[in-house]
N, C-alpha and C positions, 0 to 999 in steps of 0.2 A: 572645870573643863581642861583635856588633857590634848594641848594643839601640836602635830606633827607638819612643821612643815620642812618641804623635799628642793633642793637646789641640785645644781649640779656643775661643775666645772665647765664650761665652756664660754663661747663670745657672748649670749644672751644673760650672761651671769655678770659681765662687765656692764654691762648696757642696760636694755628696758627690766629685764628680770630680775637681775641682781639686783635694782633699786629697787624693784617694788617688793623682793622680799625684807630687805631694809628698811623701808618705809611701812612694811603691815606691820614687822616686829615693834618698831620705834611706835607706832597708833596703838598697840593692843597692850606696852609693857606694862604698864601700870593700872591693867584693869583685873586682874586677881586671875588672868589667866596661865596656866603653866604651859611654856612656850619651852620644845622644842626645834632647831634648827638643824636639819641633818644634809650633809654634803656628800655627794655622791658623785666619782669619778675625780676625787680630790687629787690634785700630787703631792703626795702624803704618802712615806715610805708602810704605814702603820693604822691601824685603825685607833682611833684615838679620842677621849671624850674632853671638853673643857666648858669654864660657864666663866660667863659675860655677862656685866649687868645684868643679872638673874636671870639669865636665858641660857641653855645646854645646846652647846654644840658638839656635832656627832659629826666625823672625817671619816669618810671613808675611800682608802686608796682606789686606783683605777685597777682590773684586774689584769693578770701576768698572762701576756698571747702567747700560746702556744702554737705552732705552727703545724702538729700533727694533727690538731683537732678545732683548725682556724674554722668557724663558723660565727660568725657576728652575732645574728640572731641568738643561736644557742649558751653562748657565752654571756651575752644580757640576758638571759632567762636566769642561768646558772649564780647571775653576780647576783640579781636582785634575790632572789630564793634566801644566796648565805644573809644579803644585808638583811632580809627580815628576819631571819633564822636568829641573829644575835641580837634584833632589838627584843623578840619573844623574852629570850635571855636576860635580856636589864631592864625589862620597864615593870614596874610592878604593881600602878596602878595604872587599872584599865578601864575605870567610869568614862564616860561623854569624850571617849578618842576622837578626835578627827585626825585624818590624815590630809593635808591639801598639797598636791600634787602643780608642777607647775609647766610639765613637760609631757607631751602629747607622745613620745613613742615611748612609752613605759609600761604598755598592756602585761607584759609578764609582774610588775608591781603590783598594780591592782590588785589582778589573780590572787599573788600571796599574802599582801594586807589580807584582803577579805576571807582567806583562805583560814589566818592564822589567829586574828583579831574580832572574835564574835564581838556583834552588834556594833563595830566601828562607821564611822562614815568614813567615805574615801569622795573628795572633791579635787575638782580641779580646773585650773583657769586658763581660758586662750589667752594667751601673750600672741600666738602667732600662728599662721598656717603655712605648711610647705608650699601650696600652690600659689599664695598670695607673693612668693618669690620671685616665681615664674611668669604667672602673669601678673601680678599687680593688681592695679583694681578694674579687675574687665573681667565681671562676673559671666559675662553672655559669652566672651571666650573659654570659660571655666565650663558651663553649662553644655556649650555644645561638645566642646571635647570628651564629658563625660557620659554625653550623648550618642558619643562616635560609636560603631559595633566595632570598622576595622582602625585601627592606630597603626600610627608609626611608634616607633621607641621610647620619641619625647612623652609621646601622649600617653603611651602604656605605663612609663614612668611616673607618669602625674596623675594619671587613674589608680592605681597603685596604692600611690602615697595617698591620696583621700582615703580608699577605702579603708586605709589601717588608720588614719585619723577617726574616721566615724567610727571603727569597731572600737577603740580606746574611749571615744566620751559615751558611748554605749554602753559602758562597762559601768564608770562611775558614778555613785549617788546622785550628786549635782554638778554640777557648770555652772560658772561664773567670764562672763564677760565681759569686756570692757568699754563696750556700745551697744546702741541699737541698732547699728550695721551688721555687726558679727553674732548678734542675738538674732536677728532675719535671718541670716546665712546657714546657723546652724538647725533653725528652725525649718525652712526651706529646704536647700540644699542639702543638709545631714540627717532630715527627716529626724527630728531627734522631736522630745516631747515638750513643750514648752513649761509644763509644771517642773520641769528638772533642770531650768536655766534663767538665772538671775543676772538681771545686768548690773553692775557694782562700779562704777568710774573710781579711776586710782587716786589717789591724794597725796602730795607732799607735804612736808613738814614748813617749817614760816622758815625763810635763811636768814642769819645772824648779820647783823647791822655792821658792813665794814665801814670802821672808822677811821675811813681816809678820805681825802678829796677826789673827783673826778679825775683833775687834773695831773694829780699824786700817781693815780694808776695810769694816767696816760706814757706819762714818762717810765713810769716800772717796765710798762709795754713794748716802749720803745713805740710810743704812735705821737704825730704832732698834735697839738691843740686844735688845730682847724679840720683835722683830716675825717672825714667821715668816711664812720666804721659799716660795714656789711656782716653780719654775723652767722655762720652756721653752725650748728653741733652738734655731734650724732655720729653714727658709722658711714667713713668715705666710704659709701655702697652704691650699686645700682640703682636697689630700692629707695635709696632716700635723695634720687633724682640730682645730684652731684652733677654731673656734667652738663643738663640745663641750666643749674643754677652757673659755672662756669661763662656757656654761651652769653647768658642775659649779663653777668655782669661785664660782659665785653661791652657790649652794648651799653650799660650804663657808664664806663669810660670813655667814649663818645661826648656824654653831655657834662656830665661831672669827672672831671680828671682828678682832683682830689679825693679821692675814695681807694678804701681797700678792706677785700673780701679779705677776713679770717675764718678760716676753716676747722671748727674742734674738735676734731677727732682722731681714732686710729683707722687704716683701710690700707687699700693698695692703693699709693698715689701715683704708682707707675703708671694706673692706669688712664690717667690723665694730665702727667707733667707734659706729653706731647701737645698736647689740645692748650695748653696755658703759655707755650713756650714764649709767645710776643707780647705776655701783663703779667708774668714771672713775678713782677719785682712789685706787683698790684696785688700779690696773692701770698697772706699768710698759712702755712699746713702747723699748726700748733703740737698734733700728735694727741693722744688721751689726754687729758688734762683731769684733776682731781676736782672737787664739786669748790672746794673755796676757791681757786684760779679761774674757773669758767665761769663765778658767780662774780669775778671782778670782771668779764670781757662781758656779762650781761649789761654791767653796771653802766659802762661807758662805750657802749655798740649804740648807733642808732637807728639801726634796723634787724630786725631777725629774719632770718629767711626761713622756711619747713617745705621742702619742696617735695616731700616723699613721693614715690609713684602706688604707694601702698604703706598705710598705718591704723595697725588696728584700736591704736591708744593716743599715745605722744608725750611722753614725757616734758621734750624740749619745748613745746612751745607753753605748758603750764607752768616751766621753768621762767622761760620769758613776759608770761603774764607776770605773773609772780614781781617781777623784776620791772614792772612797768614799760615794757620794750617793746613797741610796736611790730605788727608781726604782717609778714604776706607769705600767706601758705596756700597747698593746695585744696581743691576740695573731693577730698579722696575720703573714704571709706571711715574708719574713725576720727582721724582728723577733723573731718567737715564738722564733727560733732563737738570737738574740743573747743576750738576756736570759733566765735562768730564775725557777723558784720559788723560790730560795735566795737570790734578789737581788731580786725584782722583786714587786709584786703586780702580774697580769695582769688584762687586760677582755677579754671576749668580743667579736668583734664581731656585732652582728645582720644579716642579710644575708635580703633581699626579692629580690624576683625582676626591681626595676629599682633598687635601691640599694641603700646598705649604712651602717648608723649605729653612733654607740657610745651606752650607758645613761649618760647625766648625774649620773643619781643613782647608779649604781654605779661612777662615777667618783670622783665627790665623796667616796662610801662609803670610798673607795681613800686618798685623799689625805690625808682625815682619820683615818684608823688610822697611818696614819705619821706624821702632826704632834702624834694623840696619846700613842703608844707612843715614847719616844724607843730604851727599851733594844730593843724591836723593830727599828725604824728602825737602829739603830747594830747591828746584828747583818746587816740586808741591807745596808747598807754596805759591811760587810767583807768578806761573800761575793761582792759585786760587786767587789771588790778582789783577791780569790783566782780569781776567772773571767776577769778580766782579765791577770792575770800566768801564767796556764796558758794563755790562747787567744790571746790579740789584743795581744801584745806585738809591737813593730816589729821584734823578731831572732826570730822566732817566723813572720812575714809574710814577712820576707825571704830564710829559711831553702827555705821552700815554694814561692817567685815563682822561687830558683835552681836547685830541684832541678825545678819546672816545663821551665824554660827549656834546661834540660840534657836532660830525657828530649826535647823536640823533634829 
C-alpha cells in the first residue's frame, strides 16, 4: 500500500491537524505500509525531498504572487496542477495509492490526483468546518441561514463557503469523521451518501513517564504547593470559549482565592488582557508550549477546563484523560462524544437564535466541585484514564486507519 498523506502550512498544522497527521504516521509506521508525507504551502525556499524514520517527506514552497495576474483561486488551481505534475514525475510505484487529504478547500487537488493517478483513492477528513467558526454549535442557525432565499453578506459568505465544502467532499472517494455528530451533519446537512463516510475517533500515542516528583514541577513552574491549578490548552480563540472560561474563573476567586488559571496556548491575548485586568496576577498566558511541557502542567493541574463553543474532535481533553485530570467541559458537538459523565462534568450550551453562550456561573459551579471534592475529582480521573485506554489509544487508532485503508 502506497500512502499519500497531504498537510499544509498553516495554524491547523500546529494544532488539531498537525497532531493528528503525527499520530496516524507514528500508528501506521511499523505496519509495512509506504508512508508518504507531503507538505504544501511550506516556507521552504525550494522544493525538496528528505526521509524520516522511514517515512518521505515532500516540501513544497508557497507559490510566488504576482500582482498582474492576483487571483486566489486561479493560483491554487495553477499551484496544485504543478505539485501533482512533479509527484507524476517521482513516484514510480503506483499499486493500492491512496491519497488522504486533510483540508476541505483543495477541489482543484482532487481533480488532478484523480485526473493523473488511474485507480487512486483520494480520501479525506473533517478536522473542521468553516461555518462551525461562525456559528458554533447552533445547527438550526446554520439550517435556517442556508434556508434564507435573500441574505445579507454574512450569510451569503457562509452560504458560500458551505457549498464549496459539499462540492469538495462530493468529489472524494471516502470521508472520514471524527464523530457521530459531524457523520449526521454531513449526512443531513451535505446530503452526502452515507456508504462513503466512515466515522474513525483519533488516537494518541501512551506519554513517556516523567521522572520527577509533582512537587519538582511545581517549583520548575514557579506554582506553590498549596496553590490549585486551573488548566486550559488549546488555541486563545473564540471558539474554544476563552473568555467564559475567564468570567467563571472570576467567580471561582470568590470562593477559592488560592487558585490560578493557566492558559496553554498561542492566540490573541489582546483580546482579553482588558476583561482580566483585576485577576492579572490569578492568570497565567504560557504561549505554545511543546507536548513534554504541557504534559508536565497536565501532571500537576487539578482541573482541566474544555469549554469550546464548537469541537469537532478534541485532542485536549484525550490529552487530560490520558493524564488522569479531571475535566469540566462543554457539551458541544464532538466533544460531547469524547468525554462522558464518568470523566467529566459537562455545560450546557445555550443557543439563541443568532448565538450561542456558556453559564459562567455554572461553570464556575463546575470547577469548583472538583477543586472541592478531591476523592470526587480522583475517581473522574480514573475513569478518564479507563476511557482513554479502551478508545483513543494510538494502537486502537491505527488498528481502524488499517482496516479503513484495506476495505478501500
Amino acid at each position: 500500500m502506497n500512502l499519500y498523506i497531504f498537510n499544509e502550512t498553516r495554524r491547523g498544522a500546529v494544532y488539531g491537524v498537525g497532531t493528528y497527521i503525527s499520530e496516524l504516521t507514528g500508528a501506521l509506521q511499523t505496519k509495512g505500509i509506504k508512508i508518504c508525507v507531503i507538505n504544501l504551502f511550506s516556507e521552504v525556499l525550494q522544493v525538496y525531498r528528505e526521509e524520516m524514520n522511514g517515512i518521505d517527506y515532500w516540501h513544497f514552497p508557497s507559490p510566488i504572487q504576482e500582482q498582474r495576474t492576483f487571483d486566489i483561486e486561479k493560483q491554487r488551481a495553477l499551484y496544485f496542477r504543478n505539485v501533482v505534475y512533479l509527484l507524476q514525475l517521482h513516484i514510480q510505484d503506483r499499486k493500492k495509492m491512496i491519497f488522504h487529504l486533510n483540508y476541505h478547500q483543495n477541489i482543484c487537488l482532487v481533480e488532478e490526483l484523480k485526473k493523473v493517478f488511474d485507480n487512486c483513492k483520494v480520501i479525506s477528513v473533517v478536522h473542521f468546518s468553516d461555518w462551525g467558526f461562525v456559528v458554533f454549535d447552533n445547527l438550526q442557525r446554520l439550517r435556517d441561514i442556508l434556508a434564507e432565499k435573500l441574505s445579507d453578506s454574512f450569510e451569503e459568505k457562509l452560504k458560500r463557503s458551505f457549498e464549496e465544502e459539499k462540492l469538495y467532499y462530493s468529489k472524494v472517494d471516502h470521508i472520514i469523521c471524527l464523530s457521530e455528530y459531524m457523520q449526521d451533519v454531513l449526512s443531513r446537512d451535505y446530503d452526502l451518501d452515507t456508504t462513503r463516510i466512515s466515522m474513525i475517533s483519533n488516537g494518541l500515542a501512551e506519554a513517556s513517564n516523567i521522572a520527577v516528583s509533582d512537587l519538582f514541577l511545581r517549583k520548575k513552574w514557579n506554582l506553590r504547593s498549596n496553590e490549585k491549578i486551573v488548566l486550559f490548552a488549546g488555541r486563545v480563540d473564540e471558539i474554544k470559549g476563552v473568555s467564559y472560561l475567564i468570567r467563571a474563573f472570576r467567580e471561582v476567586l470568590k470562593i477559592e482565592l488560592d487558585c490560578r488559571l493557566i492558559i496553554a496556548g498561542s492566540g490573541n491575548y489582546d483580546l482579553f488582557f482588558q476583561e482580566i485586568q483585576d485577576i492579572c496576577t490569578k492568570i497565567t498566558f504560557t504561549g505554545l508550549l511543546d507536548k513534554k511541557e504541557l504534559y508536565e502542567l497536565y501532571r500537576i493541574a487539578d482541573v482541566g477546563v474544555v469549554p469550546s463553543l464548537f469541537e469537532p474532535f478534541g485532542y485536549v481533553p484525550v490529552e487530560m484523560m490520558m493524564h488522569k485530570l479531571p475535566i469540566v467541559a462543554t457539551a458541544t458537538s464532538g466533544l460531547n462524544e469524547v468525554v462522558d459523565e464518568n470523566c467529566a462534568l459537562k455545560i450546557p450550551l445555550i443557543r439563541y437564535s443568532d448565538r450561542v453562550e456558556i453559564d459562567t456561573k455554572l461553570l464556575a459551579e463546575k470547577i469548583l466541585y472538583i477543586l472541592s471534592h478531591p476523592k470526587e475529582a480522583r475517581k473522574l480521573g480514573e475513569n478518564g484514564r479507563k476511557r482513554y485506554e479502551q478508545m483513543y489509544t494510538s494502537e486502537i487508532f491505527g488498528q481502524k486507519m488499517i482496516q479503513f485503508y484495506q476495505s478501500l
